[in-house]
C-alpha positions as CSV (number, residue, x, y, z in Angstrom):
1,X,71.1,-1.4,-141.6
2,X,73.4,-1.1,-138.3
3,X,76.6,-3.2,-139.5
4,X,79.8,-3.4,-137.2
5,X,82.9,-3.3,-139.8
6,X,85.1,-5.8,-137.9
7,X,88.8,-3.3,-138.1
8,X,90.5,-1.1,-135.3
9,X,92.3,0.9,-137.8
10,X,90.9,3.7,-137.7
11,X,92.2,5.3,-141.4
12,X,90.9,1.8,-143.2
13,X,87.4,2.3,-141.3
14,X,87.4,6.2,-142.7
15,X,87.6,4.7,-146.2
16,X,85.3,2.3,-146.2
17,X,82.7,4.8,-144.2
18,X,82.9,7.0,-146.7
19,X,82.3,4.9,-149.6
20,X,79.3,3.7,-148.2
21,X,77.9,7.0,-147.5
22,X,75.5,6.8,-150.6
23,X,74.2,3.6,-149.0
24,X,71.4,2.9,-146.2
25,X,74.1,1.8,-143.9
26,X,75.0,2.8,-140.5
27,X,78.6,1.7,-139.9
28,X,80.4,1.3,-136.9
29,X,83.5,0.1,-135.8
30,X,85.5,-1.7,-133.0
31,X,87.0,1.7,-131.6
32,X,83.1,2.8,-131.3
33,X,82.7,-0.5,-129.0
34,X,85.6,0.1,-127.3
35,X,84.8,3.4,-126.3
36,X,81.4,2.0,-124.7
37,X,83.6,0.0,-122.4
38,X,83.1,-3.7,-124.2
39,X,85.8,-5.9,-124.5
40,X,87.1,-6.6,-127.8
41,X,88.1,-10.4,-128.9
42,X,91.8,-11.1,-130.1
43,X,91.9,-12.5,-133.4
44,X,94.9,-14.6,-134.9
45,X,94.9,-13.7,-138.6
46,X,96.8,-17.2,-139.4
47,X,94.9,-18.0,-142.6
48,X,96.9,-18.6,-145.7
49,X,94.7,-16.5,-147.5
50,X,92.7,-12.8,-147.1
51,X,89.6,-15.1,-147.5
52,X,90.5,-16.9,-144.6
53,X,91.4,-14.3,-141.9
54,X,88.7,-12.1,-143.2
55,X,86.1,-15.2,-142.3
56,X,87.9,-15.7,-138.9
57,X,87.3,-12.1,-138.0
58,X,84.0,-11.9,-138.9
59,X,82.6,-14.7,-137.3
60,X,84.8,-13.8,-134.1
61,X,83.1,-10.6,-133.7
62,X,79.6,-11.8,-134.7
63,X,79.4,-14.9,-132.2
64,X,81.1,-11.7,-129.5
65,X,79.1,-8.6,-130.3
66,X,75.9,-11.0,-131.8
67,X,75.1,-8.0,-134.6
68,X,75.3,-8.1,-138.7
69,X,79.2,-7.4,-139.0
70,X,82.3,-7.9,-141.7
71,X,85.4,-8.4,-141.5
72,X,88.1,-7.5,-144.9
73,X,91.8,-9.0,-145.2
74,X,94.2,-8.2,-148.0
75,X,97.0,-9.9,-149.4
76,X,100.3,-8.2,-151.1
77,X,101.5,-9.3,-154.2
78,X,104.8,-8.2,-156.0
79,X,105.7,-9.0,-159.9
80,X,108.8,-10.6,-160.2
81,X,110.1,-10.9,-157.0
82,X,111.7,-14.9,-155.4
83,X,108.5,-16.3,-153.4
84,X,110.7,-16.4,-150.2
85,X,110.0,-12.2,-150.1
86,X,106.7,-12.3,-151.3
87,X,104.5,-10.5,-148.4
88,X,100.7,-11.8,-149.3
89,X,99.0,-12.0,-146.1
90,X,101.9,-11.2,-144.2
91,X,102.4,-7.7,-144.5
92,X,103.1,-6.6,-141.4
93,X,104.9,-10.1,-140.0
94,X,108.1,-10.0,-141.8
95,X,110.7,-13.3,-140.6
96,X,108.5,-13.9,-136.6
97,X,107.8,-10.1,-136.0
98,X,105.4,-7.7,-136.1
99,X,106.6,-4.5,-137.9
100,X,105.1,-0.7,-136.5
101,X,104.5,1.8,-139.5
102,X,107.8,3.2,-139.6
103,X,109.4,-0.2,-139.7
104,X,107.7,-1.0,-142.9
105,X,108.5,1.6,-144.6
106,X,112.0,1.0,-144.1
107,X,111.9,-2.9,-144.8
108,X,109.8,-1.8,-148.0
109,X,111.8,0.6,-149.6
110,X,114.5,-1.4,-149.2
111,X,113.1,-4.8,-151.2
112,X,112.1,-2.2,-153.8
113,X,115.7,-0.7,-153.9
114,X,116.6,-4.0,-153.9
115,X,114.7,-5.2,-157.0
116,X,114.1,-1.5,-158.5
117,X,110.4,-0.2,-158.5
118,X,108.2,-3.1,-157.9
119,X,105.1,-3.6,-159.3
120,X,102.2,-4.5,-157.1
121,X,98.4,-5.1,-155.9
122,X,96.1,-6.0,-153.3
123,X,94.0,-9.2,-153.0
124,X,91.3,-8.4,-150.7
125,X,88.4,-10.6,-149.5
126,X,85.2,-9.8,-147.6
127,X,82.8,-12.1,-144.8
128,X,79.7,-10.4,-143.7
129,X,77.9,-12.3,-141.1
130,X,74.4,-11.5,-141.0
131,X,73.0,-14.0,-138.8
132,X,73.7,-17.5,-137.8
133,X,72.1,-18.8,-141.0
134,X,73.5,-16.3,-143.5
135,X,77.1,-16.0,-144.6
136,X,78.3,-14.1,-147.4
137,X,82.0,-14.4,-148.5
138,X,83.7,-13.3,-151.3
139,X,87.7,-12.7,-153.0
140,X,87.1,-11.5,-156.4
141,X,89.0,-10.3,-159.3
142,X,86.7,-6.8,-159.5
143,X,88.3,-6.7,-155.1
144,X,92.2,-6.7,-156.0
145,X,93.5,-3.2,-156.8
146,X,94.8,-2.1,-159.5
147,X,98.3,-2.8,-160.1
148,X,100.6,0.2,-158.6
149,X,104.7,0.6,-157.8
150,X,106.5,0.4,-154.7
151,X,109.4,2.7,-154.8
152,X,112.2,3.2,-152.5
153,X,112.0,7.1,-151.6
154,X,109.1,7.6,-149.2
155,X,106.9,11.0,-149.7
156,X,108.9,13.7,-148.2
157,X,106.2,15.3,-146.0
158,X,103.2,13.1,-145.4
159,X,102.8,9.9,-143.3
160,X,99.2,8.7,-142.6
161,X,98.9,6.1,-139.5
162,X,97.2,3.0,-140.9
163,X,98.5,3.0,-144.0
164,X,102.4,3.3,-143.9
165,X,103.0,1.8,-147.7
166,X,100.7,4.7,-149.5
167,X,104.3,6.9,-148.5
168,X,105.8,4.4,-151.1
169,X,103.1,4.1,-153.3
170,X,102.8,5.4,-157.2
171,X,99.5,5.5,-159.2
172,X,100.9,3.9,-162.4
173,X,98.6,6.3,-164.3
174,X,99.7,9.3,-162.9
175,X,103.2,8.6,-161.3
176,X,101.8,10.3,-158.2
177,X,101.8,9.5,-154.9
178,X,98.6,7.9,-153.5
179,X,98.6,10.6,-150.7
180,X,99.0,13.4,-153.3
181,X,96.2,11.9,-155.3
182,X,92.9,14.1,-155.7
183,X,90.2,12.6,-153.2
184,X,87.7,10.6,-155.5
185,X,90.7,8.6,-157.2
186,X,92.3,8.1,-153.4
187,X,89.0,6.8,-152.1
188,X,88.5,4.3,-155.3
189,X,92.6,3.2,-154.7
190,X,91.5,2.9,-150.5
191,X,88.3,0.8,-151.1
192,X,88.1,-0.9,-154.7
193,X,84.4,-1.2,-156.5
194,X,84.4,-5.0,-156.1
195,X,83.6,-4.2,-152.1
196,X,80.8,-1.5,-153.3
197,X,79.0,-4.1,-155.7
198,X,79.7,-6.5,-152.8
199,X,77.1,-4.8,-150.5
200,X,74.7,-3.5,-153.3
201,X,73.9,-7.2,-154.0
202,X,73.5,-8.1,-150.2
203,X,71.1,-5.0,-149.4
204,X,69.0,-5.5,-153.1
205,X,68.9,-9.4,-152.0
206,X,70.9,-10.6,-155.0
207,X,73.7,-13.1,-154.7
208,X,76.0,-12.4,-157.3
209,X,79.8,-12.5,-156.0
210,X,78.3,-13.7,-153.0
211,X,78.6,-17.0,-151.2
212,X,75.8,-17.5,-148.9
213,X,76.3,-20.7,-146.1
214,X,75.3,-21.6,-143.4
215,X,78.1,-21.5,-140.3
216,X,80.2,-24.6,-139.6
C-alpha cells in the first residue's frame, strides 16, 4: 500500500518511516510532493484536541492529493503545572505566536526552571483516509508516550531540527537524554506502539482502536 503520511517535518516523517519498515507500506510524504512541483494545501491546526487537527489534515490532503493518506497531531501535557501554561495542542503557539526551534527551547526550559523538572507526555491521535467511504480515527491510551521530564539545561552538543524539546527531554528510566538514547528505545519514544497496532489492524482488516465512518 502507497500511503501519503500528511507531515512536512522531515525528522517526524523519518520516525514513522522507519517504524513501518517491517510493514507492506510505501510511505511518502509532503516534501516528496513538493519536490514533484504540486502545490501543497495550508492547514489551520485550530482543533481543541490532536484528534481534531489530525482529522482536519488528513481529510485536507486526501480531498487535495485524492490518495490513501494520515495525518498525526499530539498534545503536551505537564503534571502539576496552573492550566493557563499548559501547552496541549499548542506547543509551538505560545500567547498569539508561532515559536522557531530555538525559541522553544528557551520558553521551555524556562517553565521547567520555573516549576523544577516537569513531568510530562504526549497525547497523540491518528486519521487515515482511505477513501471517501472509509475513515479510520483514533486517540488511544496505548498512543500517549510514556511519561518523561522536561528539564531546564538543554543537551550541550546536539540539536535535531523538528524536534527541539528531545534537547530537554529525560527518559525517566534511564535519566538520559532522548538524543543520547540507543536507537531501538529512541525510535519506540519517537513513534509509540499504539500507532504500530493502529496500522496492523487497518492492513489485517480488523477494527480494533479504529473508528471507521463515513465523511461528513
Amino acid at each position: 500500500m502507497k500511503l501519503l503520511y500528511g507531515t512536512g517535518n522531515q525528522a517526524k516523517f523519518a520516525a514513522m518511516k522507519s517504524r513501518l519498515r517491517k510493514m507492506d507500506v510505501e510511505l511518502i510524504g509532503l516534501n516528496d510532493l513538493r519536490a514533484e512541483g504540486r502545490s501543497i494545501p495550508s492547514v489551520a491546526e485550530d482543533g481543541n484536541t490532536p484528534l481534531e487537527n489530525a482529522r482536519r489534515k488528513a481529510l485536507a490532503y486526501y480531498h487535495t492529493f485524492g490518495m490513501p493518506v494520515f495525518s498525526c497531531d499530539s498534545g503536551l501535557y505537564f503534571d502539576n503545572v496552573p492550566d493557563e501554561v499548559q501547552p496541549g495542542v499548542h506547543v509551538r503557539n505560545v500567547k498569539g505566536k508561532c515559536l522557531s526551534d530555538d525559541e522553544m527551547i528557551v520558553y521551555y526550559s524556562g517553565l521547567a526552571r520555573t516549576y523544577g523538572n516537569l513531568v510530562a507526555r504526549y497525547r497523540n491521535a491518528i486519521c487515515f483516509v482511505k477513501d471517501e467511504e472509509h475513515i479510520y480515527e483514533a486517540m488511544e491510551p496505548s498512543m500517549e508516550s510514556e511519561s518523561f521530564l522536561l528539564t531546564d539545561k538543554p543537551h550541550s552538543a546536539i540539536r535535531r531540527k523538528g524536534f527541539p524539546l528531545d534537547c530537554l527531554s529525560l527518559d525517566r528510566k534511564t535519566n538520559k537524554y532522548f538524543y543520547d538514547l540507543p536507537g531501538e528505545r529512541l525510535e519506540q519514544v519517537a513513534v509509540e506502539d499504539g500507532f504500530l497496532k493502529f496500522f496492523e489492524n487497518i492492513l489485517s482488516g480488523t477494527r480494533s482502536q479504529c473508528l471507521a465512518r463515513k465523511d461528513q
